[in-house]
TIDONU-435881 format. One record per residue (C-alpha): residue in three letters; residue number from 1; x, z, y. Coordinates in steps of 0.1 Angstrom, whole numbers. Layout:
   resn   resi    east      up   north
    ALA    NUM       X       Z       Y
...
***
This chain:
   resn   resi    east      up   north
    UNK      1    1346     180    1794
    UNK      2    1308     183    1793
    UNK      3    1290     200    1767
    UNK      4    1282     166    1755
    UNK      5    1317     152    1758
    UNK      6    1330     181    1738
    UNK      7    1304     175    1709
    UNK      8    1312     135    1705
    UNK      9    1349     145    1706
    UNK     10    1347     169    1675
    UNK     11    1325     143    1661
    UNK     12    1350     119    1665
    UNK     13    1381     140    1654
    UNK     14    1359     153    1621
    UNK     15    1354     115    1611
    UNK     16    1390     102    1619
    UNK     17    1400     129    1588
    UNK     18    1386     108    1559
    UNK     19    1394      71    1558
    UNK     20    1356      69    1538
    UNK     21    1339      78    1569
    UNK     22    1352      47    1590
    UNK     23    1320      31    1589
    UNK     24    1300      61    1604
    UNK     25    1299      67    1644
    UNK     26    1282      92    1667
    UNK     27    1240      90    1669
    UNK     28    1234      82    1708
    UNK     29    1209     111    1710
    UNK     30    1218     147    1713
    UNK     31    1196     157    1686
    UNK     32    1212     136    1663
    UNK     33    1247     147    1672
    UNK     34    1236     177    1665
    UNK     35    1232     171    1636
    UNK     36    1257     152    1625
    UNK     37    1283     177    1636
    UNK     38    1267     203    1618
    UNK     39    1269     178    1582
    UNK     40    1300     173    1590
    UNK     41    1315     206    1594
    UNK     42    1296     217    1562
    UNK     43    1312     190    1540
    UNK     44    1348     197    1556
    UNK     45    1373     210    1528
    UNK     46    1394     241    1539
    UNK     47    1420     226    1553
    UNK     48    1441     230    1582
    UNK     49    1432     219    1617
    UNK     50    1448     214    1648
    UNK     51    1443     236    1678
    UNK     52    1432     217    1702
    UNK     53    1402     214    1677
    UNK     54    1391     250    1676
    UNK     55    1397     252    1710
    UNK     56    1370     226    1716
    UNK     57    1348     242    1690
    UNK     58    1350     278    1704
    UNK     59    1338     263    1738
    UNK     60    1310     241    1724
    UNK     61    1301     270    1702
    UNK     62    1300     295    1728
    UNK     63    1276     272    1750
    UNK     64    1251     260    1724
    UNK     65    1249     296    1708
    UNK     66    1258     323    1734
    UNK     67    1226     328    1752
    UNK     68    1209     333    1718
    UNK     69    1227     369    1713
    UNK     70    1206     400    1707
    UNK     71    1218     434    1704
    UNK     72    1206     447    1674
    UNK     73    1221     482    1684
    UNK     74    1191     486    1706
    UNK     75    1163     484    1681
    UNK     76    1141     514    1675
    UNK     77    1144     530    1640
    UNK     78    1113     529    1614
    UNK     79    1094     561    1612
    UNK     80    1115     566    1575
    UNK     81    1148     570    1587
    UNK     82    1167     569    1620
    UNK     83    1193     551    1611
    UNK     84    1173     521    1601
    UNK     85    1156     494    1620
    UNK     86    1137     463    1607
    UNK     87    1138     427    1626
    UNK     88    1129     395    1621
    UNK     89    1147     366    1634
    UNK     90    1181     346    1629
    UNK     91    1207     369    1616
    UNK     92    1234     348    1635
    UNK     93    1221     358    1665
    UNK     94    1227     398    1661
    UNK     95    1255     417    1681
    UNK     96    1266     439    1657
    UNK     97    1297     451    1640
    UNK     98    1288     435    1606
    UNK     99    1262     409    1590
    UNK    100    1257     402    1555
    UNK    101    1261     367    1543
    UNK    102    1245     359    1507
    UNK    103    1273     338    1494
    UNK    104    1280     321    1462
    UNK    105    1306     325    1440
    UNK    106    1330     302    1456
    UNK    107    1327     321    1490
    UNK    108    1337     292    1508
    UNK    109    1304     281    1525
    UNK    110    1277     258    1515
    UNK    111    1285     223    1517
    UNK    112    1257     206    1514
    UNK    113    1247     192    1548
    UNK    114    1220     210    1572
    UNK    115    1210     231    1538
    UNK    116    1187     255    1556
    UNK    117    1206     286    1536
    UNK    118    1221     317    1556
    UNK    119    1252     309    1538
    UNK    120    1252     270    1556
    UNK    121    1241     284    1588
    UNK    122    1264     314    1595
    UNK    123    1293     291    1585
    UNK    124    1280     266    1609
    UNK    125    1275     288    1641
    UNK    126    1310     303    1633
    UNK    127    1332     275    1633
    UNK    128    1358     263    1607
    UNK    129    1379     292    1606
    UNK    130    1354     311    1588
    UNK    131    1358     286    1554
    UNK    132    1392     282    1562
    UNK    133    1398     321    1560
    UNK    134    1374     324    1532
    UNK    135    1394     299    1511
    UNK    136    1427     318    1519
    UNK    137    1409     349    1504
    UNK    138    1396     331    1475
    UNK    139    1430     318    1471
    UNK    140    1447     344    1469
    UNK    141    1419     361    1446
    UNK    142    1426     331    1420
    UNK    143    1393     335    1403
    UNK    144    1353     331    1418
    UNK    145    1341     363    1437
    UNK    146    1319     381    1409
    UNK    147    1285     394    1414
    UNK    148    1279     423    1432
    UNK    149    1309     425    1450
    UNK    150    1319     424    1486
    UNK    151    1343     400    1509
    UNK    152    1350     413    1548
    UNK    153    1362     385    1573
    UNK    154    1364     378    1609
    UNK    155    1328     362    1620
    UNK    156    1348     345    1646
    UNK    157    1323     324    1669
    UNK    158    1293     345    1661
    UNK    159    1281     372    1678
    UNK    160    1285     402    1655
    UNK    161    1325     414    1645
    UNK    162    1325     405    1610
    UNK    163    1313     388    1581
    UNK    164    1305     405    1550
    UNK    165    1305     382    1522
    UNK    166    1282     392    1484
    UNK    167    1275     372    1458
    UNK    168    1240     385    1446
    UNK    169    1225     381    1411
    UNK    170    1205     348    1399
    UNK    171    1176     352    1385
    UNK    172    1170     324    1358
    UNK    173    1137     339    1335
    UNK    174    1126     372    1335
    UNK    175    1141     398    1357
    UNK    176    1163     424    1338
    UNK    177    1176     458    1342
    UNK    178    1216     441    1349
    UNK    179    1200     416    1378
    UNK    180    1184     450    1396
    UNK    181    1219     469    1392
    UNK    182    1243     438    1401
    UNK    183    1219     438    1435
    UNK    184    1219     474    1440
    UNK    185    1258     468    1438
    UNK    186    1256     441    1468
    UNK    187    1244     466    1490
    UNK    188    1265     496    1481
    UNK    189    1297     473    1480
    UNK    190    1287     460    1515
    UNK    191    1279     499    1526
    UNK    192    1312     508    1512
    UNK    193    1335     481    1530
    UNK    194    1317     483    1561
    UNK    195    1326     522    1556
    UNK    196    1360     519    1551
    UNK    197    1367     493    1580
    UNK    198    1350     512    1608
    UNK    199    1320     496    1610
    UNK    200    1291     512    1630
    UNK    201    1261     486    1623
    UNK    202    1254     465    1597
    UNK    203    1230     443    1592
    UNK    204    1214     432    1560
    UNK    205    1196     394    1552
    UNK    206    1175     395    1519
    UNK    207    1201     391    1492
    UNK    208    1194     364    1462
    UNK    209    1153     361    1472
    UNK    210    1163     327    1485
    UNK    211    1176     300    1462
    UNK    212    1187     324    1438
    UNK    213    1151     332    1424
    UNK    214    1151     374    1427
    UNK    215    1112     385    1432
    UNK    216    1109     395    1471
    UNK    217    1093     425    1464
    UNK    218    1113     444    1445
    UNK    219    1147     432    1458
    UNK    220    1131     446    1491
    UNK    221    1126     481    1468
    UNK    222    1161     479    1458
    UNK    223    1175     470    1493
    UNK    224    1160     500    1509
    UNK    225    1164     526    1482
    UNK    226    1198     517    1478
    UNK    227    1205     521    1519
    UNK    228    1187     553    1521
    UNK    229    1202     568    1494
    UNK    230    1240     560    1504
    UNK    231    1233     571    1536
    UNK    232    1216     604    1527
    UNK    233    1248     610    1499
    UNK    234    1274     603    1526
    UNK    235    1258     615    1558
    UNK    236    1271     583    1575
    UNK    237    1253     578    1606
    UNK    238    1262     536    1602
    UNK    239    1235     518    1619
    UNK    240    1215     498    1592
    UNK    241    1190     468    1599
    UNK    242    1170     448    1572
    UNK    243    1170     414    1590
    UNK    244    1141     392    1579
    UNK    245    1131     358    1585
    UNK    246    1100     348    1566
    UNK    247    1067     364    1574
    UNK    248    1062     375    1534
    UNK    249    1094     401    1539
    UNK    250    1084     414    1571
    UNK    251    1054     425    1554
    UNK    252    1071     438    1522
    UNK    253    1097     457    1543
    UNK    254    1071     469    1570
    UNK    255    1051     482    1543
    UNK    256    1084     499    1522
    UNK    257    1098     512    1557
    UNK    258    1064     528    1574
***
């Protein structure tokens, strides 16, 4: 198959699922199939999938995304500490043991189709096996994943090892003392997983300044006072990077980190 052959036919295989979508067919040009493979896979429930499938969506995955890899082990360290480095760009592109998704509470993905979140994107660029082991987690859990906490899975199709899954703090009204400790607790429950799994890089997005409302600038304080301080308690030598995408927190962070 072709690169476009494989996308129409996990197109076509994604619509035969639900009888509703029987009126719905592939868009002739490549940027619409695009993205209308991407809807689709964000609004598919966790459920199983045949083989041949993921076989077809590991290739296609691997050719639209594999060139894009960077390898965040190489970046230079801030003048504050030499275990941290700073970049700005698309976390799903970093080759690295661990990345930090900011997830909800149902740690299943975000369905809402091409939502421009990191949670809808990192689900995207890793395939269907990342909701469908998220769901078996959640599953087995029995109850939403509370703030603060901490999920490891497979990142499958991406380029880093694993996902690391936290459920930051939403800020609805003034920002209180419990919002700044349930984020410091993202970051030290993500320190302490990647810790006990073996992990010698991680990198951090900015967790709840998105859609859940926390002021940029001082989740950016919290983020990096948190980090320094576990690695100056623990004398890990874990590689840590602060991946920013917006303009606004390379600034904050550039500033915070020298």
């Amino acid at each position: 198959m072709t690169h476009q052959e494989k996308r129409i036919y996990l197109i076509n295989k994604l619509l035969s699922e639900d009888k509703s979508y029987s009126g719905y067919s592939s868009p002739r040009d490549e940027d619409g199939q695009r993205d209308f493979l991407r809807a689709l896979m964000n609004v598919r429930p966790a459920v199983p999938i045949e083989e041949g499938f993921l076989r077809i969506q590991d290739e296609y995955l691997s050719e639209e995304y594999g060139g894009e890899a960077v390898d965040a082990m190489s970046f230079p360290p801030c003048p504050s500490h030499k275990s941290i480095s700073l970049w700005q760009g698309d976390i799903t592109r970093l080759r690295i043991d661990g990345i930090v998704n900011a997830a909800n509470s149902g740690l299943c993905g975000c369905f809402r189709p091409l939502h421009n979140c990191i949670d809808n994107i990192i689900h995207t660029k890793a395939g269907v096996q990342l909701r469908l082991k998220c769901n078996e987690l959640m599953s087995a859990q029995g109850y939403e994943e509370p703030t603060g906490r901490a999920k490891l899975t497979p990142a499958y199709n991406l380029p880093s090892k694993y996902v690391l899954h936290t459920v930051g703090p939403i800020v609805q009204g003034p920002l209180t003392e419990e919002h700044e400790e349930l984020l410091a607790s993202c970051y030290l429950s993500c320190l302490k997983l990647a810790e006990e799994n073996g992990l010698k890089g991680l990198a951090f997005c900015c967790i709840s300044t998105g859609v859940f409302m926390f002021p940029a600038h001082r989740a950016a304080e919290i983020a990096t006072a948190t980090v320094k301080s576990w690695l100056s308690e623990t004398g890990n030598a874990m590689k840590i990077v602060f991946n920013v995408f917006k303009d606004e927190d390379l600034a904050i962070y550039t500033k915070l980190l020298g």
